[in-house]
N, C-alpha and C positions, 0 to 999 in steps of 0.2 A: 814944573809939570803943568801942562794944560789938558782939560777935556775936551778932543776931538770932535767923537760920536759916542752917541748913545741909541743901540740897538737890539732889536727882540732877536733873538734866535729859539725858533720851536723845534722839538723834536718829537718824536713817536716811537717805541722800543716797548720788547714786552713787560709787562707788570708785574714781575715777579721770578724769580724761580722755582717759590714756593707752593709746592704741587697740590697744596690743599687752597689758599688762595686763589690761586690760578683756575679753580673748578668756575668760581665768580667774574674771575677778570681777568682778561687774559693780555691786556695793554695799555699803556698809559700816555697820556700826551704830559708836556714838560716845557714850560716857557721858561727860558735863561734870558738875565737882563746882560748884554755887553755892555762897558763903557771904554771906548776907546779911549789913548793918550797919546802924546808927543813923545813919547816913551816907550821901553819895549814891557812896560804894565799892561794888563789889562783888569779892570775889576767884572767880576763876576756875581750875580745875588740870581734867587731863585723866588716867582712868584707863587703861591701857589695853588692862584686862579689858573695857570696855564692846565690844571689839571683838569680843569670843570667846563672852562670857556676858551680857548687857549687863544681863538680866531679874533678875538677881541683885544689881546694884550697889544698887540702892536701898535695898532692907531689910539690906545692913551700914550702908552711910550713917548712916542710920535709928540704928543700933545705936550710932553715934560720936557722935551728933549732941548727945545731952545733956552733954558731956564739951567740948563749944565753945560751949554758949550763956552770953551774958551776961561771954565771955573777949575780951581784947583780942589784938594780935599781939605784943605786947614780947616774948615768949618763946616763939616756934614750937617750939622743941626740945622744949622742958617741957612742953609743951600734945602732941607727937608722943609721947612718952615715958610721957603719961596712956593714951593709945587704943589703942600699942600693948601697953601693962602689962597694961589692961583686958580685951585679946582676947589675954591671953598665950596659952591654951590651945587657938587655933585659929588666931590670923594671925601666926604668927613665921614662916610662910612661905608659899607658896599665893597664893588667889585673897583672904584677908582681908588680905596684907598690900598685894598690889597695889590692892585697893582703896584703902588710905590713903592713899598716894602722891597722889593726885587731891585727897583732904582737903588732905595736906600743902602740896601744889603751889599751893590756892587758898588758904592762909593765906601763903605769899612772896610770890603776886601780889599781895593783897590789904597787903603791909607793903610789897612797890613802890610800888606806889598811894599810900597815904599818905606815902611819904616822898620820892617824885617820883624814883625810880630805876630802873633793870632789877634783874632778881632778880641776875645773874649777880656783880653789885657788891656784895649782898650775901652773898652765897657768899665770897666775898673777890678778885671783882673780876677781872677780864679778862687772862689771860696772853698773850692776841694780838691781834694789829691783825687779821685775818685767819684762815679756817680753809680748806683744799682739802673739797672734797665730791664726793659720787658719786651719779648717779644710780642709785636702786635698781628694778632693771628686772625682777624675777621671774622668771618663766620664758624659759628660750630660745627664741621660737617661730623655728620650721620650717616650711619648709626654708630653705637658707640665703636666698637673696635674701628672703625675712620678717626674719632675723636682721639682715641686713644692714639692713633699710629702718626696725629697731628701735635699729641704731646710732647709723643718720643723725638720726632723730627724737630719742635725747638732746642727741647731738653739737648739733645748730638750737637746743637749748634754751638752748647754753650753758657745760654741764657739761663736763669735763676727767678723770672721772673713773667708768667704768661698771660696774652689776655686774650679774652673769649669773645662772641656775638652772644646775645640774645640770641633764642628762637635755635630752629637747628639748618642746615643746610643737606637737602641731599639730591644727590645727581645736579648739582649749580642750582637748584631755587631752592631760596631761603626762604621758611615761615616762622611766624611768632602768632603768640597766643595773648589776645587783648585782656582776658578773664582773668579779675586779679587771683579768683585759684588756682583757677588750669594755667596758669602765666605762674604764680607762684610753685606750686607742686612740679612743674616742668624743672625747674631753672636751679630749684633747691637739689633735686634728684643729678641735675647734670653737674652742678660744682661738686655734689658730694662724689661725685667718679670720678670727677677731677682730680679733687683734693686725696681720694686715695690713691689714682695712679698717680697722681705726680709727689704727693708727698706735703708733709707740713712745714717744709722748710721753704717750698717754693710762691714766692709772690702768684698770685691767681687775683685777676681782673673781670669783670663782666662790663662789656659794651650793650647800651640798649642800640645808640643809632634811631633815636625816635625821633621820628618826624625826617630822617636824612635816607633813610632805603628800605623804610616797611611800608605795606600800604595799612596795616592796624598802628595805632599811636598808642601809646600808655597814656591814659590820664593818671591822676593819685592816687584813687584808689587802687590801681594795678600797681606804679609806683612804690607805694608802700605796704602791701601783701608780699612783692619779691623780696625788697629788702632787708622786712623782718625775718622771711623765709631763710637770708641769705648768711642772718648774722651769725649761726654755729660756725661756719667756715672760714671766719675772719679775712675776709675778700681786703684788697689795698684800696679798693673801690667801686662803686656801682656806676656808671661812665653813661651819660646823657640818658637819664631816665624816663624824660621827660620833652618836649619839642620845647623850643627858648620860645616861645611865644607867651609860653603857661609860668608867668614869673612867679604868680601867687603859689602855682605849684610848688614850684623850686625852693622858695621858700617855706614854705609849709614842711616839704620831705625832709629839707637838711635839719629844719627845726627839731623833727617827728623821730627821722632814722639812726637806727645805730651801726648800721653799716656807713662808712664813709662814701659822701654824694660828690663826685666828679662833673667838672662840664667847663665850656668854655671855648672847646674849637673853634665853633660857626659865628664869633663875634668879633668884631674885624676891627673895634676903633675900640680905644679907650671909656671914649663917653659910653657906647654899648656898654663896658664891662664893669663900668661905676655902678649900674644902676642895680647890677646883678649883686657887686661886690656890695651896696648898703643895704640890700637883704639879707646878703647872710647867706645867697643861694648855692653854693658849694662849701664843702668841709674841703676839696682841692679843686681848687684853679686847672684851666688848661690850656692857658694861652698858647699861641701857636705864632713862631715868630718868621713866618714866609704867610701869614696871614694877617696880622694886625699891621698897620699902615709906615710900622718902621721897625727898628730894635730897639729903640729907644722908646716906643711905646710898651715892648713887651717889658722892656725894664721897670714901667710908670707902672701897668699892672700888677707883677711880679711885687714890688712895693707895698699896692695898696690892699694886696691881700696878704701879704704880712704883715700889715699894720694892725690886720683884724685876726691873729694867729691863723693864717690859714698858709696851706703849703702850695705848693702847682708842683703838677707834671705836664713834661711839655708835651704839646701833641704834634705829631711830625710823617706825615702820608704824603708828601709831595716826594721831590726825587732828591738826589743827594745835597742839593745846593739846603733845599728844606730842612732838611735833616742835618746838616751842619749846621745852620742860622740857630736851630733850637737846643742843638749840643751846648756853639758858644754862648748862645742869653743863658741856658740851664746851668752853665758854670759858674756865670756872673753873678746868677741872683742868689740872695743869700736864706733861701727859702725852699730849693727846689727836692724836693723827695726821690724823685726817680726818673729817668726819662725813655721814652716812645722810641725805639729802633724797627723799622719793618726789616723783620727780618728775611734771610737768602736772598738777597736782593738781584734783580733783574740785571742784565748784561750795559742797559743803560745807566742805570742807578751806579753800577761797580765802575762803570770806564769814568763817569762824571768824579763819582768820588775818589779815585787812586787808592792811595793807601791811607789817609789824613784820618782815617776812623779806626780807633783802638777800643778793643771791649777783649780785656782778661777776666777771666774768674766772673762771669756776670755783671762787671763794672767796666762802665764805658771811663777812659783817660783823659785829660783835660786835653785837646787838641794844639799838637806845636807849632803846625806849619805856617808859616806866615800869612795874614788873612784870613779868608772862610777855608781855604784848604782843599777847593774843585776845582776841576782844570776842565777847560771846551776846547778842545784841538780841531782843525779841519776834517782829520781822519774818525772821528767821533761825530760830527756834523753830517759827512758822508753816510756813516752806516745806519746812521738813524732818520730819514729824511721824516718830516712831517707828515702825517697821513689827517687828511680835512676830517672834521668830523670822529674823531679821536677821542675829543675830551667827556666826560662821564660827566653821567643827569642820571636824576629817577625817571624809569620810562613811565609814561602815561600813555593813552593812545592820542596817534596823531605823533607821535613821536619815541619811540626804542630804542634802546640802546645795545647795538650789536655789536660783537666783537668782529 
């Protein structure tokens, strides 16, 4: 088997099914990495920059692309090792090396394929029979009976496990409250309706998203008013409290909190997440494996925060390719607590992914199909053409974000 080509396919499809989400965002862009063969394989991997920048992913591709032609998969490491040696001076972190991840991811699938297994077996194979998962529900929308009719709607799907926004959402604009008491009093009052309607069996989460889609940021002091606010409720976790900029924060909070401190998405390489991980700055990791620069880095991560008792859940917002990358590293590592499903998924996100996703009883299944488990058909390529200017930013002025 030899490497052909190696090509970007973007798409555009709506973002969701989910009608309370949907109030926010109602589409998504979605960059697929192809790697052709001499063979009727094809590997498939998912970046998931294509969701932010997507106009961009082609011309690194492009840049990787002579660095795989005419290579087989016996050694995806050494072949990763090439591309990012190559782009030493611009993708050790950032948006080049999130791009490789999607190279990376469709040269596993592409060695599942051939050797008729899941990636995750190669990775070194499945530590559970079973993982707990949570639907990830974005914004609070408001008022409560919305909240409430957004509980009931995970709860029908399934899920045993829910997470929230900060702040509340209503009629599509979401606000938060910077003031660590009015921020606290808010957020304590909204899990506590939570936690009654839904019950105490059920996993409940709170997302800040600080610094990713408010224009108020939490400093510490906010930080740590919600958290103590939040500890009668025994939350699974309090989920980016803080903007990664503010390490001494992060530090400080997990030191300080009794609520468990979450984070980790927005950090793309390794050496980012060392610096975090000899702080101490999460009680749970969140690496996110269609965003750190391989699978094999989410594995190095996944590692080194279990070398310091801490657990990760994986964080997975991109579209199905994303979401399977984070299922099979979630399998592999031997640490992981729980993982990220967006749930009712959008007509693109379903036709990408087939059937290759099992979630019985609130527990996602260790995946069988051979490879990542997505299929890109022509007829999928078709329905979804790329629409420019697709991919999702915080609007500032000078520049918004319209649907």
């Amino acid at each position: 088997m030899k490497i052909t080509d190696v090509r970007t396919v973007l798409l555009t499809g709506p973002s969701t099914n989910d009608p309370f989400l949907r109030e926010l965002r109602k589409r998504r862009s979605v960059a697929i990495i192809e790697i052709v063969t001499d063979t009727e394989h094809t590997g498939l991997g998912e970046t998931y920059a294509g969701y932010f920048i997507p106009e961009a992913i082609p011309q690194i591709v492009e840049f990787f692309r002579p660095i795989l032609i005419g290579q087989n998969v016996d050694n995806i490491p050494e072949l990763w090792h090439r591309m990012y040696h190559c782009g030493n001076f611009w993708c050790r972190v950032g948006l080049g090396a999130t791009v490789l991840v999607g190279i990376e991811a469709a040269l596993w699938d592409l060695k599942g394929k051939l050797e008729g297994v899941p990636i995750h077996q190669l990775l070194g194979g499945s530590k559970y029979d079973r993982l707990p998962c949570y639907a990830t529900g974005g914004p609070s929308n408001y008022p409560e009976d919305r909240l409430a009719a957004k509980l009931d709607h995970y709860l029908s799907l399934g899920f045993r496990g829910i997470k929230l926004g900060v702040g509340k959402a209503v009629d599509g604009v979401s606000s938060v409250d910077d003031d660590p008491q009015q921020a606290a009093d808010f957020e304590a009052t909204k899990i506590a309706f939570a936690r009654k309607h839904a019950g105490n069996d059920i996993a409940l989460m709170l997302d800040g998203h600080m610094g990713n889609s408010h224009t108020k940021t939490w400093k510490l002091p906010t930080a740590l008013a919600v958290a103590e606010a939040l500890e009668p409720f025994h939350l699974t976790f309090l989920e980016e409290p803080l903007h990664y900029t503010d390490l001494d924060g992060y530090a400080a909070l997990c030191d300080e909190s009794r609520t468990p401190i979450a984070g980790g998405e927005c950090l793309t390489a390794l050496c980012e997440w060392q610096t975090f991980i000899d702080r101490d700055c999460f009680h749970i990791g969140q690496p996110d494996a269609s965003y750190l620069p391989s699978l094999g880095q989410f594995m190095e991560v996944a590692a080194a925060l279990h070398a310091r008792g801490r657990e990760i859940a994986t964080h997975a917002w991109g579209a199905a390719g994303s979401l399977m990358q984070n299922i099979h590293c979630g399998f592999a590592a031997q640490n992981t607590l729980i993982l990220e499903i967006p749930p009712d998924f959008g007509p693109l996100h379903s036709e990408l992914l087939g059937d290759s996703f099992v979630m019985q009883d609130g527990y996602v299944l260790p995946p069988t199909q051979p490879g990542l488990g997505i299929r890109l058909t022509d007829d999928i390529k078709n329905r979804f053409p790329f629409v420019p200017g697709s991919g999702e930013f915080n609007s500032v002025p000078g520049k918004v974000l319209v649907d």
